[in-house]
N, C-alpha and C positions, 0 to 999 in steps of 0.2 A: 212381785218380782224380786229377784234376788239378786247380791252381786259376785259376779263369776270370781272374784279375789275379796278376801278382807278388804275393809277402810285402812286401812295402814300399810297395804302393800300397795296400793294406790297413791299416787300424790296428791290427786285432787281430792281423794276420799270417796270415791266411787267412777265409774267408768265413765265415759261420755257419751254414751246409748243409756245407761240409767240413771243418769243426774237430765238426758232429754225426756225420759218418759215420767219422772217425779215432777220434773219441770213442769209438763207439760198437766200434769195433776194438778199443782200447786198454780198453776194459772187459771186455769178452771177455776176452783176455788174461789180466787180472788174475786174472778170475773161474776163468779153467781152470787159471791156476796156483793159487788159492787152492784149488780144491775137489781138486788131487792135482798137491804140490810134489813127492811124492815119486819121481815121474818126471825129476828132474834132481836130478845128482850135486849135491853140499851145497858141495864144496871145488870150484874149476874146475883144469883141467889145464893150468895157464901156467905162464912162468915168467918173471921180473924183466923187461918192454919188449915181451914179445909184444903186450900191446893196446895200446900206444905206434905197436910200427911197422905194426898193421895199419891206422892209422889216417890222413890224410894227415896233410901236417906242416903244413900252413896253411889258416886258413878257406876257403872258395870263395866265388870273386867274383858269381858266378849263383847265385840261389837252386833249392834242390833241395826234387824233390818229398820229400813224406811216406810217398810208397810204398818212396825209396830209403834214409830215414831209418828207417825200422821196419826193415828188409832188415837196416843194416847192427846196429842192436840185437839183433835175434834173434842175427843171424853173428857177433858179436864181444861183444859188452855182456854178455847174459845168459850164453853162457858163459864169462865170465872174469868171470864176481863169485863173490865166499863170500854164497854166501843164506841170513842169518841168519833171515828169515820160512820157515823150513823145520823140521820136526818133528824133524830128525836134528841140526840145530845145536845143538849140546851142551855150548858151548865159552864163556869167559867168565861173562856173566850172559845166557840166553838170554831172545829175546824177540819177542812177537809184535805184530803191523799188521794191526789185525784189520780187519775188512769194515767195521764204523763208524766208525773211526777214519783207514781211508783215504777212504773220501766225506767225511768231514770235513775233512781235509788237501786232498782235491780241491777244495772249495769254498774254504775257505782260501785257494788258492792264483786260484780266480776273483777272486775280493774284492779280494786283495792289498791290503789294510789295513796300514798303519801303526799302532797303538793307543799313539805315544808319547806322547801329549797324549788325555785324556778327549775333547775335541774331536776329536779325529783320529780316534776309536774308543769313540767312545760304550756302544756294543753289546757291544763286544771286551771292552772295561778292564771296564764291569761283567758281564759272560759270564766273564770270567777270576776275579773275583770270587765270584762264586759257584758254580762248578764247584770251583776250590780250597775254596773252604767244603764242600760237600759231602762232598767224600773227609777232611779236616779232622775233619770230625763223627765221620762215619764210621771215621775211626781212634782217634778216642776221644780228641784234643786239644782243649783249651779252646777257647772261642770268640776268644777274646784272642789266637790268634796270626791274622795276618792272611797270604796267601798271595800270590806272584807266580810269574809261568811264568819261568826261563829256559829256556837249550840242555840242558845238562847239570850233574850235579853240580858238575864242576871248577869250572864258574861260581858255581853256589848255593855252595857252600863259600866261594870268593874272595870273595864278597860281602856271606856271613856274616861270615869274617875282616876284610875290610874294617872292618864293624860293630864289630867288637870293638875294632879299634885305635880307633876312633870313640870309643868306651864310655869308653876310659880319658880324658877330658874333658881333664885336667891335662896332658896333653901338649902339646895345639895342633896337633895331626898335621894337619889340614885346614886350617890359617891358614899355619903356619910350614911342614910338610914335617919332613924327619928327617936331611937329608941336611947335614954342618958343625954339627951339632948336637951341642954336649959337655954340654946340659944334659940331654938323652934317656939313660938308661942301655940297654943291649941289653933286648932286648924278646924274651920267648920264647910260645909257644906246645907245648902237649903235646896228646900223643896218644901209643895203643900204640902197638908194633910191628906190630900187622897192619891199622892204619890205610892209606885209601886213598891215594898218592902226590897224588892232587890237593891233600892239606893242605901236603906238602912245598911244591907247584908256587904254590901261595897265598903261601905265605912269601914264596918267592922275587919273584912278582911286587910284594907288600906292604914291599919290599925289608927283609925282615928277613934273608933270606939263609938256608941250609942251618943256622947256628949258632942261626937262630930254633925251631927247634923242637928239640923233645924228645921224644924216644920212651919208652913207659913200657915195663915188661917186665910179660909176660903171664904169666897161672897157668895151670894145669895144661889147661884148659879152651882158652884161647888169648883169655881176656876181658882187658882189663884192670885190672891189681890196682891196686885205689884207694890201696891205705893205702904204696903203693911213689908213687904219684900226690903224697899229699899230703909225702911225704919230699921230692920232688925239688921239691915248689914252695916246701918251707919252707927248702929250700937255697937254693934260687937268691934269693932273696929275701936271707936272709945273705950272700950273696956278691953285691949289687949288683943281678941281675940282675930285670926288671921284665915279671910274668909278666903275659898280659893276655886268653887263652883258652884253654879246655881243649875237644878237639872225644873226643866219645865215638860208639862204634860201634853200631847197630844193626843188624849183620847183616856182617861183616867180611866184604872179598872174597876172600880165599882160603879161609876154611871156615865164614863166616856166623856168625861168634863174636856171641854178643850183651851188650857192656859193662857193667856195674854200675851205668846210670844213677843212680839214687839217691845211691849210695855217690858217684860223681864230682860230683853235686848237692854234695853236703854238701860239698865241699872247695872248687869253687866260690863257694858262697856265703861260706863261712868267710873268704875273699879276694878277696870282690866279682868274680870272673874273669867270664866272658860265656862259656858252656858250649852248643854246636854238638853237634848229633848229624846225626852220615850216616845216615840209614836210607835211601839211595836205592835198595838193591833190596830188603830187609825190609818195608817200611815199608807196606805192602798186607798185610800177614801179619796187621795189629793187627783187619781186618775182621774176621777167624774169631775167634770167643768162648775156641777152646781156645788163642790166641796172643794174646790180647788182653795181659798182660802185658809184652810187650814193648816197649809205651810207659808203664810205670812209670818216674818220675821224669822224664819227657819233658817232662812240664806243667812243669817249672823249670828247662827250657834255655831260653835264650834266641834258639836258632832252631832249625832242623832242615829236613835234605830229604830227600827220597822221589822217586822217577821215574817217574811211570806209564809210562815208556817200556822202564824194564824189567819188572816183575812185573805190569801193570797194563794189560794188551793196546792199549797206546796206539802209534801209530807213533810211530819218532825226527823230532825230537828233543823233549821234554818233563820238565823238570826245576823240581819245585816245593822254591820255600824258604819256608819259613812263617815268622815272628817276634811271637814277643808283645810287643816295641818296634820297631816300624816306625818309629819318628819318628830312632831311631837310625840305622836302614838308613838312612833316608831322607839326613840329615844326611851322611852319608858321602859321598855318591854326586850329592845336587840340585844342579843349578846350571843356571839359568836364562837363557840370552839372550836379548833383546829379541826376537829374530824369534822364538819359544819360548814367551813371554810370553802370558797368554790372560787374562779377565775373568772365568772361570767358575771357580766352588771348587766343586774335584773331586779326586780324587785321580788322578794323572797319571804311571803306571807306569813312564815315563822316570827318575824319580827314582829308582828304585829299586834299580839298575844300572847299569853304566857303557853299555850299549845304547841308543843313541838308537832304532835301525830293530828294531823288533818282530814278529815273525809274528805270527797269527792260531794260536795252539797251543791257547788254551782249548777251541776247537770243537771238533776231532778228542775231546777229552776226555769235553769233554760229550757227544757223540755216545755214547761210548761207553759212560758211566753208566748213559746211558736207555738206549739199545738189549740191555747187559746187567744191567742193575740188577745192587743190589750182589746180592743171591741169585746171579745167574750170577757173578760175579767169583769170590764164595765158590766156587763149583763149582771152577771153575777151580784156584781154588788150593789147594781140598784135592782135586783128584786128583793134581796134581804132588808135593804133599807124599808121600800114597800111593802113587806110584809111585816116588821117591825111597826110601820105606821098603822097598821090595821090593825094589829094588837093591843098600841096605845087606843085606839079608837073605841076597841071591843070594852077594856079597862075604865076610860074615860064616861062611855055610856051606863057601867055599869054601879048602882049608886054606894053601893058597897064594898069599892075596890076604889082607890086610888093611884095617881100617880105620885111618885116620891123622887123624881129628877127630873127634868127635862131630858128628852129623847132626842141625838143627834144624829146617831148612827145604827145598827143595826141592834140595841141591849136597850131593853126595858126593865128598869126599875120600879116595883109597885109594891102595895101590900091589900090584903084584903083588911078592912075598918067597919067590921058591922056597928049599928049606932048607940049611942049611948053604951060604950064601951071603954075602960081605962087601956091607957097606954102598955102595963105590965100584961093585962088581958092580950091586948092588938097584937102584942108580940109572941106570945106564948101560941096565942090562933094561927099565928103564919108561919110561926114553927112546924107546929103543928099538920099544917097545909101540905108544905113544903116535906115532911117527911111520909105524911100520907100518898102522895105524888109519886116520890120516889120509889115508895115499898113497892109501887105495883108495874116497877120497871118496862114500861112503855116510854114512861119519858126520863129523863134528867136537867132538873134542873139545880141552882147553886143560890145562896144567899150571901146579903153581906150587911151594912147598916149606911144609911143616909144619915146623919142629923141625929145620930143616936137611936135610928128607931131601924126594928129587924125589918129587913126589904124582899123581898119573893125577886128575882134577879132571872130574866130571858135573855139567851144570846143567841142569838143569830150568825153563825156561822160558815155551813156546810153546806157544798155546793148543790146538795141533794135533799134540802128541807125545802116542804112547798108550804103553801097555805095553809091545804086540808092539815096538816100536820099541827102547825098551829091552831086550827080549827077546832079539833079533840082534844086539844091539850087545854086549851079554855073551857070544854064545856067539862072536862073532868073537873078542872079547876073551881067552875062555880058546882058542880055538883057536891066535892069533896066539903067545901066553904059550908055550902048549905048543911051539912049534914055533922058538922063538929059542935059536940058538947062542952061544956064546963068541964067534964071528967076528963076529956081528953086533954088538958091543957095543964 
């Protein structure tokens, strides 16, 4: 179909009888890849520029139909993406765009709201509001911390951090800055070793620099050891240095370690620090009663995030930071220009981020709640737990594979160990595995390193990965195992 006027003599950019019938194309679409992804490979078959040069090198001066625009998506787009909305994506932190979260994101993207001023988004700021409240409740935090969407952790974290430089008052970090500054001493931040690099990349941007942070070492477990914690902050303290937040793990990303909150509470408070915890893919676990746990000692950080966008069937991008001092966040981050300026006292989520231009992210969320209430989310997430345990189970039986973490939540960490084998070997073999796996794009999976040794790394994700799925992907796995030589390594 065509459209009866140019794109530019339209305002919408096509008519509203042919943005209904592409519409209604473009949901189809969705709908038949959503009800069986598993009809397209997970990994695509390119390499470095292929979807570069199939593509022109310069916009076109004529506008083009929508017949030729879906043509070339079908022919080039969708085979050359990793489809992480796919039941075999197994790699990272997997995760699902479920059906109400994409009519959410669709609507969203009608509205095209700004919500940085209450004024500008009435509806939004408070729908952001209390959508965060809900999953809030629902993971068993006070009411005291308050909620804002951003993109992703690496943000909520930076903004969390931000906070904390905030916290320490006596600075003047927001009047003065830090930069020529001989009355500021170095400024540190901790965390484990298996903390998220976004704490690193905070630093960095908070110019504390790589020497700003501190790494704690981990036990046996791969949590971090508080009482190794409270040594290095009572050092650097004698040695000048001015410690000013400790960020603790709920759910580490290489083997979902869960941190000693309490324990890191207590040292904390013992030094007024401003205590961050990452739960952004754990942080949906606290729904189920037998994990409820997990936000022990949570209630006495002073912020924390969570992602529906990973464990939490929300599409990307959706990343919540919660804080029991908002006035803190706020302070970091408000600042008001006259054109900005409004008469109406509201709370006005600009403040609360360095983001002026805001999505519409609360909806998809919302959509989600209700359409799955929390009972289905529960579903959800204890059958990936259950089918993660089968997989340890499969791993653990089998005498030439290993486990390389303890398994809490839905990601198994292992490596394949045939016997009488050196360690530079073991690693090169599960390399090895691991790209054999991949080449034959049915599945995707992701590595990382336990203890110094390379780890073959399952995640559990997407609302649409069953058993059999994992079923095949173990017997690939011992098939591929069995069949690697010395030469291949």
């Amino acid at each position: 179909m065509s459209s009866q006027r140019e794109p530019h003599e339209n305002p919408a950019g096509m008519s509203p009888e042919e943005f209904r019938v592409y519409g209604h194309e473009l949901i189809d679409w969705a709908a038949d890849y959503l009800a069986d992804p598993r009809r397209f490979p997970v990994l695509p078959d390119v390499e470095p520029g292929d979807i570069r040069d199939a593509l022109p090198r310069h916009a076109p001066e004529r506008a083009e139909s929508m017949d030729e625009i879906l043509r070339d998506f079908d022919r080039i787009i969708v085979p050359g993406s990793t489809l992480w909305n796919h039941p075999r994506f197994l790699a990272y932190f997997a995760n699902t765009g479920s059906a109400p979260g994409i009519l959410g994101e669709l609507i969203a993207a009608t509205l095209n709201i700004n919500a940085m001023l209450w004024v500008t988004g009435p509806a939004e700021t408070e729908l952001e509001e209390v959508a965060t409240g809900w999953l809030r409740d629902a993971m068993g935090l006070p009411a005291t911390f308050e909620g804002t969407i951003n993109d992703t952790a690496s943000s909520s974290t930076l903004y969390a951090l931000a906070a904390a430089r905030e916290y320490a008052y006596d600075l003047r970090i927001r009047a003065e800055g830090l930069a020529g500054r001989s009355d500021v001493p170095p400024l540190r931040i901790y965390c484990s070793e298996e903390a998220h690099s976004s704490v690193d990349k905070a630093a960095l941007t908070l110019g504390l620099g790589r020497a700003g942070i501190r790494r704690i070492r981990v036990d046996a477990d791969l949590r971090m050891d508080a009482d190794v914690l409270a040594d290095a902050v009572a050092e650097d303290i004698a040695n000048g240095v001015r410690p000013i937040a400790v960020v603790g793990t709920v759910g580490t990303t290489s083997t979902t370690a869960v941190d000693p909150i309490p324990a890191i509470a207590d040292v904390c408070e013992e030094h007024d620090l401003w205590l961050h915890v990452d739960a952004a893919y754990a942080g949906p676990a606290a729904l189920l009663e037998e994990k409820m746990w997990i936000m022990d000692g949570c209630e006495r950080a002073h912020s924390l995030v969570t992602n529906p966008h990973k464990w939490l069937l929300t599409p990307m991008d959706c990343s919540i930071l919660y804080t029991r001092l908002p006035e803190t966040l706020r302070e970091a981050f408000s600042l008001t220009p006259e054109y900005l300026t409004t008469t109406t006292q509201a709370r006005n989520l600009m403040d609360y981020g360095n983001s002026l231009g805001r999505r519409f992210r609360a909806l998809k969320l919302w959509f989600v709640l209700r359409r799955y209430g929390l009972e289905g989310v529960r579903s959800v997430l204890r059958e990936h737990i259950r089918i993660a345990e089968q997989v340890e189970a499969w791993i653990r039986a089998e005498p030439d594979f290993e486990m390389l973490a303890p398994r809490e939540f839905s990601v198994v960490a292992f490596r394949y160990k045939p016997a009488r084998t050196d360690e530079p070997t073991i690693d090169a073999l599960n390399a090895a595995l691991l790209r054999r796996i991949n080449e034959e794009r049915e599945f995707y999976m992701s590595h990382t390193r336990v203890n110094g040794k390379y780890a073959l790394r399952i995640a559990i994700g997407n609302a649409m990965t069953e058993e059999r799925d994992l079923a095949e992907l173990w017997s690939e796995l011992l098939r591929v195992a069995r069949s690697l030589k010395p030469a291949d390594v």
